[in-house]
BADOLUM-259666 format. One record per residue (C-alpha): residue in one letter; y, x, z. Coordinates in nm, 3 decimals. Layout:
N
res=A, north=Y, east=X, up=Z
...
This chain:
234
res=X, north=25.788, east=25.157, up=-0.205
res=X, north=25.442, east=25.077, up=-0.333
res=X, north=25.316, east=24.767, up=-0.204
res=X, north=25.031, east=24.748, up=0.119
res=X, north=24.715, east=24.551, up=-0.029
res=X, north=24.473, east=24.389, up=0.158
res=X, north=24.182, east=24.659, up=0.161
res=X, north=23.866, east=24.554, up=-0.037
res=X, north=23.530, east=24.587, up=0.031
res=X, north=23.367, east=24.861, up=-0.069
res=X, north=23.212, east=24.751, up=-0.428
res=X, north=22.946, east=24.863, up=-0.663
res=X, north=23.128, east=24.860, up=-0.992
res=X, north=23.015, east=24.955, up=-1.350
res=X, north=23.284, east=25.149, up=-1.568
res=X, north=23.197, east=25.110, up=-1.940
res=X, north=23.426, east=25.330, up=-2.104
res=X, north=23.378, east=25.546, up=-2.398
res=X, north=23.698, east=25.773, up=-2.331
res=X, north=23.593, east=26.069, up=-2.140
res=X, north=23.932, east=26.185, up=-2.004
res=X, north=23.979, east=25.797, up=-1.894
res=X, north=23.654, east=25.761, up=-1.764
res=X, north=23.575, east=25.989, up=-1.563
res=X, north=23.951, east=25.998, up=-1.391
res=X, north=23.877, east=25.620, up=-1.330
res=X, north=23.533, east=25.688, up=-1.181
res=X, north=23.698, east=25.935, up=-0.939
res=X, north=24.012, east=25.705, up=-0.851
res=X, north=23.757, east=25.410, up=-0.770
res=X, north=23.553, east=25.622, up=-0.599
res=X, north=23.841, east=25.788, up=-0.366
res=X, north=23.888, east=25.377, up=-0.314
res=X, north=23.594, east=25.391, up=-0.129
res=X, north=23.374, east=25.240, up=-0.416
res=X, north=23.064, east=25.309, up=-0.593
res=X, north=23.103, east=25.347, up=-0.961
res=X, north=22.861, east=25.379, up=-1.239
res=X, north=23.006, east=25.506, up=-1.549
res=X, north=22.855, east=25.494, up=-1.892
res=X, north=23.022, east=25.557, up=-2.215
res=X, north=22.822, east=25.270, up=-2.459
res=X, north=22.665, east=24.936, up=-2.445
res=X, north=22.359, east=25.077, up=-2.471
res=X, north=22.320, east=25.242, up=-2.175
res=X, north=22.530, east=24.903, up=-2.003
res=X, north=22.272, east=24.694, up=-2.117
res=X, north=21.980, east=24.883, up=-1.959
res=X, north=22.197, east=24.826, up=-1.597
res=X, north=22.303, east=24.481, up=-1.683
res=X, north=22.078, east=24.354, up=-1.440
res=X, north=22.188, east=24.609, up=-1.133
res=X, north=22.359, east=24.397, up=-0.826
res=X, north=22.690, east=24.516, up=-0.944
res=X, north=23.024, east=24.321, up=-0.799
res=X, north=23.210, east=24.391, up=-1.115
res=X, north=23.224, east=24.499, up=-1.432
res=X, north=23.537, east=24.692, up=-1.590
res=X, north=23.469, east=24.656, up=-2.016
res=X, north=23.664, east=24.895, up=-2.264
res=X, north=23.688, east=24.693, up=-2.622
res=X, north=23.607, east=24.926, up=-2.859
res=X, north=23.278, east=25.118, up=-2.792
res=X, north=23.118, east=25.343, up=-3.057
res=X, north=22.810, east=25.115, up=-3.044
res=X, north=22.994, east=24.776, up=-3.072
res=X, north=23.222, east=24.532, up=-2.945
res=X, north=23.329, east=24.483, up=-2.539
res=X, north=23.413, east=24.147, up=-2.598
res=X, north=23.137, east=24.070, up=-2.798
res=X, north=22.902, east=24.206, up=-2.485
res=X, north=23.126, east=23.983, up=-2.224
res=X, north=23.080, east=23.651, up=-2.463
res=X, north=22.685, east=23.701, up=-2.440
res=X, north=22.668, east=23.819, up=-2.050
res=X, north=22.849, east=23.510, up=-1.995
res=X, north=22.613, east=23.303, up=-2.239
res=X, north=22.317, east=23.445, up=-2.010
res=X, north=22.472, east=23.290, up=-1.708
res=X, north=22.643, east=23.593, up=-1.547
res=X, north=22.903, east=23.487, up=-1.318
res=X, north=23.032, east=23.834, up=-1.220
res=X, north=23.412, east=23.934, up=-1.233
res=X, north=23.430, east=24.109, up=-1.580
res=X, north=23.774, east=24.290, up=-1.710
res=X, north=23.872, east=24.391, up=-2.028
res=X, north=24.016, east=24.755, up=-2.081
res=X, north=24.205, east=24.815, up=-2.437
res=X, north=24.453, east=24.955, up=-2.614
res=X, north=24.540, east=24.614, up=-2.778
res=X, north=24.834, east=24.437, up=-2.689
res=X, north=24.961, east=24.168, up=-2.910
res=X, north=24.929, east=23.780, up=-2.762
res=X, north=24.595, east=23.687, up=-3.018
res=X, north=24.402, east=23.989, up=-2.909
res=X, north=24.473, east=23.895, up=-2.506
res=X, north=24.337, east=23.496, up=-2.554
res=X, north=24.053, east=23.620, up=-2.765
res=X, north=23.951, east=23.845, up=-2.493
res=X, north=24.012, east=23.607, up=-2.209
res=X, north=23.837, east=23.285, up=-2.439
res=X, north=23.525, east=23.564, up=-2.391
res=X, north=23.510, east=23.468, up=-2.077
res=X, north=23.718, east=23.827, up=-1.932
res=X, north=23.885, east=23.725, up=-1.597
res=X, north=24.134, east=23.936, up=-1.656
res=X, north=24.265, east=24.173, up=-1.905
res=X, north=24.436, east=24.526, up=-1.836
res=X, north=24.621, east=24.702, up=-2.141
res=X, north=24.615, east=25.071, up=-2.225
res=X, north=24.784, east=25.255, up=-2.065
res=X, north=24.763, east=25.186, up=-1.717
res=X, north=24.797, east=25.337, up=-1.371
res=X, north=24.479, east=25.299, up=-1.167
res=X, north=24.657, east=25.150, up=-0.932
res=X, north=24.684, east=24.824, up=-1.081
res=X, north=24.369, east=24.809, up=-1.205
res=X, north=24.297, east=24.794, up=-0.815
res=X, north=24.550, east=24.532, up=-0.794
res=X, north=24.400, east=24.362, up=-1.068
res=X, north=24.023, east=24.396, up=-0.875
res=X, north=24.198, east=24.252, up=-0.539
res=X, north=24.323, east=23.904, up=-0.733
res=X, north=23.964, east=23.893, up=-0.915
res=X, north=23.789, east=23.946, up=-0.620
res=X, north=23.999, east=23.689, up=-0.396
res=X, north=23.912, east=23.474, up=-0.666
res=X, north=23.512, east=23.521, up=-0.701
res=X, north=23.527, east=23.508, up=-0.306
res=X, north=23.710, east=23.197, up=-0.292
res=X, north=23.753, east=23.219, up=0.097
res=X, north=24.109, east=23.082, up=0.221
res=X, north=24.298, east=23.309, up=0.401
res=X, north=24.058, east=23.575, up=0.334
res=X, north=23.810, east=23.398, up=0.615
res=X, north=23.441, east=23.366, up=0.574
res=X, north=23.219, east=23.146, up=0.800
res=X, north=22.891, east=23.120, up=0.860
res=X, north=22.755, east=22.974, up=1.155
res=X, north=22.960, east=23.094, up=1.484
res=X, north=23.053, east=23.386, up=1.331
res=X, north=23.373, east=23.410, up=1.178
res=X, north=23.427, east=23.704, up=0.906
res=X, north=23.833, east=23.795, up=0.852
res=X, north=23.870, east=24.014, up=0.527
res=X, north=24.220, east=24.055, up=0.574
res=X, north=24.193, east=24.181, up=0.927
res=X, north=23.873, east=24.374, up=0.839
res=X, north=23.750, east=24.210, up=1.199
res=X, north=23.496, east=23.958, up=1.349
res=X, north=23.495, east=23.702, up=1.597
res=X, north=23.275, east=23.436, up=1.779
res=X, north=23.391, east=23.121, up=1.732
res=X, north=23.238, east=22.749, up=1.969
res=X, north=23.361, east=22.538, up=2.202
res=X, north=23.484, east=22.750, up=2.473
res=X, north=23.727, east=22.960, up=2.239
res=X, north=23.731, east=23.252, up=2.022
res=X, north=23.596, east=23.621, up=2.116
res=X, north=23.663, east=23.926, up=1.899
res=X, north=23.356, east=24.155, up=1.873
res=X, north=23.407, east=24.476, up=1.833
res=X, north=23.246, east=24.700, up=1.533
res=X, north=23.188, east=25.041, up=1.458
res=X, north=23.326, east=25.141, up=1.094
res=X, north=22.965, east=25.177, up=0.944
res=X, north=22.895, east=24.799, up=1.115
res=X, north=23.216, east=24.657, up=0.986
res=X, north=23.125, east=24.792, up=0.641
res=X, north=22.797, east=24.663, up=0.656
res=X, north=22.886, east=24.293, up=0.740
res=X, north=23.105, east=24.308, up=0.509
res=X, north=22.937, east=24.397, up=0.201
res=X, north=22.685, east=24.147, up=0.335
res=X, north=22.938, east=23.876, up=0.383
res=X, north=23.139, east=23.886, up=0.069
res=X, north=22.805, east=23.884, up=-0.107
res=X, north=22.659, east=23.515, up=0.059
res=X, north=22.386, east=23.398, up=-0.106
res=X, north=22.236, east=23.738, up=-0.290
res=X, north=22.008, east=23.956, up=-0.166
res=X, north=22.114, east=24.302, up=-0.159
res=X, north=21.918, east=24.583, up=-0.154
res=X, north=21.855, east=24.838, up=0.123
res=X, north=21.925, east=25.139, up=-0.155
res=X, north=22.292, east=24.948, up=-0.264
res=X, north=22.358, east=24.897, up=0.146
res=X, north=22.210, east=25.226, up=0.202
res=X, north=22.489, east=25.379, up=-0.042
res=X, north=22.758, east=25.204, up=0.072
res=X, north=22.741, east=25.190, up=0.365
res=X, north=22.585, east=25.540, up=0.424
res=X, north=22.652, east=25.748, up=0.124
res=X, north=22.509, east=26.147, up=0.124
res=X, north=22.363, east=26.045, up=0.490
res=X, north=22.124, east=25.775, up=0.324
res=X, north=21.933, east=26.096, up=0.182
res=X, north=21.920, east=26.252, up=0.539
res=X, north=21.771, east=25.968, up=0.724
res=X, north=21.533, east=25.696, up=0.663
res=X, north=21.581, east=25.427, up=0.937
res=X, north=21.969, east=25.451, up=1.025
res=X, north=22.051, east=25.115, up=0.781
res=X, north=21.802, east=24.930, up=1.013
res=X, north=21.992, east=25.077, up=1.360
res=X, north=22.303, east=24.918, up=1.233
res=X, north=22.139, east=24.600, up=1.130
res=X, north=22.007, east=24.585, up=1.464
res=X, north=22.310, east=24.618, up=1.620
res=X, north=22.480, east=24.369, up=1.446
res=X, north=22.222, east=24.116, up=1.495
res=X, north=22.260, east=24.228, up=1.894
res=X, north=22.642, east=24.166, up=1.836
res=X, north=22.641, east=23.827, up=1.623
res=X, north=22.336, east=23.666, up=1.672
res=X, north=21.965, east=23.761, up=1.576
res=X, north=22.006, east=23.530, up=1.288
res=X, north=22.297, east=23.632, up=1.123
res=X, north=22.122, east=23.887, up=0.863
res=X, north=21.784, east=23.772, up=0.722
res=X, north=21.552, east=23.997, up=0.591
res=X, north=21.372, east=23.938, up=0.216
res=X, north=21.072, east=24.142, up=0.249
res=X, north=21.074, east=24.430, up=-0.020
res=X, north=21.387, east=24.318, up=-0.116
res=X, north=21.670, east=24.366, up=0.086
res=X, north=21.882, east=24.201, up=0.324
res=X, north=22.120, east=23.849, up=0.269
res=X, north=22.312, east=23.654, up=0.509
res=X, north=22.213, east=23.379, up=0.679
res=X, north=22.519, east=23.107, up=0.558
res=X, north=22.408, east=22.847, up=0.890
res=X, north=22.255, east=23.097, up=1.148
res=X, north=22.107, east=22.942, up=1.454
């Protein structure tokens, strides 16, 4: 029997992967995760979305237009901090430390099932999140990943607060991104999907319910920007 992971949040990855078979199977697998994926065959076309809120970034070695590792060594040079992990068909011991001395949080040989590359996303993630137990707090409001749930936490005890799916998704996306602003369009797709297209207020219903819910200073919003959370709410 398979083993149950913890469920992650939904994530806005980008797939750079020059194998079209590989590719675009990944792209759907991720995607039937509950994801949003961006896949693009060469470094070109990575570089022009290098600067897109992504959460992380899965990097095949050998592209037609260069080197992964190369790319990962000079993202991380810039200052990016994002989970980055190497895809590749090379498996002896020196190829896996050169990729990982790139600055790769992980590395994932060819061939492999999907399902441990999501495996592999859960222990990067955990990582980059860094939050014990899988708990987030910020202010009163206490954020459990593991139990995909939300409670009120002061003096008098602890009260759960019920969410609808959409909310939970929203918090969470919010949550496990503290400190960033993130746009309406990347909360608009994940949160939304197809329905983002069909109406152009229903992101701010659901932040106005969870501000009703958790406080009216939970979410802050960056004007033309997006929306971040609040890490001290009054």
């Amino acid at each position: 029997m398979a083993p149950v992971l913890t469920p992650l949040p939904t994530m806005h990855l980008l797939l750079l992967e020059d194998d079209a078979i590989l590719g675009e199977g990944l792209r759907d697998f991720l995607r039937a995760d509950g994801h949003v994926v961006d896949w693009v065959p060469r470094l070109l076309e990575a570089r022009s979305l290098a600067k897109e809120p992504y959460d992380a970034l899965l990097i095949d070695w050998q592209l037609p237009d260069g080197s992964g590792v190369d790319w990962v060594r000079q993202r991380r040079a810039q200052g990016d901090r994002r989970p980055m992990l190497l895809l590749t068909a090379r498996d002896l011991l020196k190829d896996r430390l050169t990729g990982l001395d790139s600055g790769a949080d992980d590395y994932l040989v060819k061939p492999f099932e999907p399902e441990e590359l999501v495996a592999r996303l859960h222990a990067v993630w955990r990582r980059s999140v860094g939050a014990p137990g899988g708990r987030l707090r910020f202010g009163e409001v206490e954020v459990d990943l593991q139990a995909r749930g939300v409670c009120l936490v002061s003096a008098q005890g602890r009260e759960r607060v019920e969410l609808t799916a959409r909310e939970w998704t929203l918090l969470e996306s919010l949550a496990t991104r503290a400190g960033r602003i993130v746009s309406k369009a990347d909360l608009e797709q994940i949160t939304l999907g197809f329905e983002a297209e069909v109406s152009s207020n229903v992101l701010e219903v659901h932040v106005a319910s969870l501000r009703r819910k958790l406080g009216k200073g939970l979410i802050d919003t960056v004007r033309g920007l997006g929306y971040r959370i609040n890490p001290d709410p009054a």
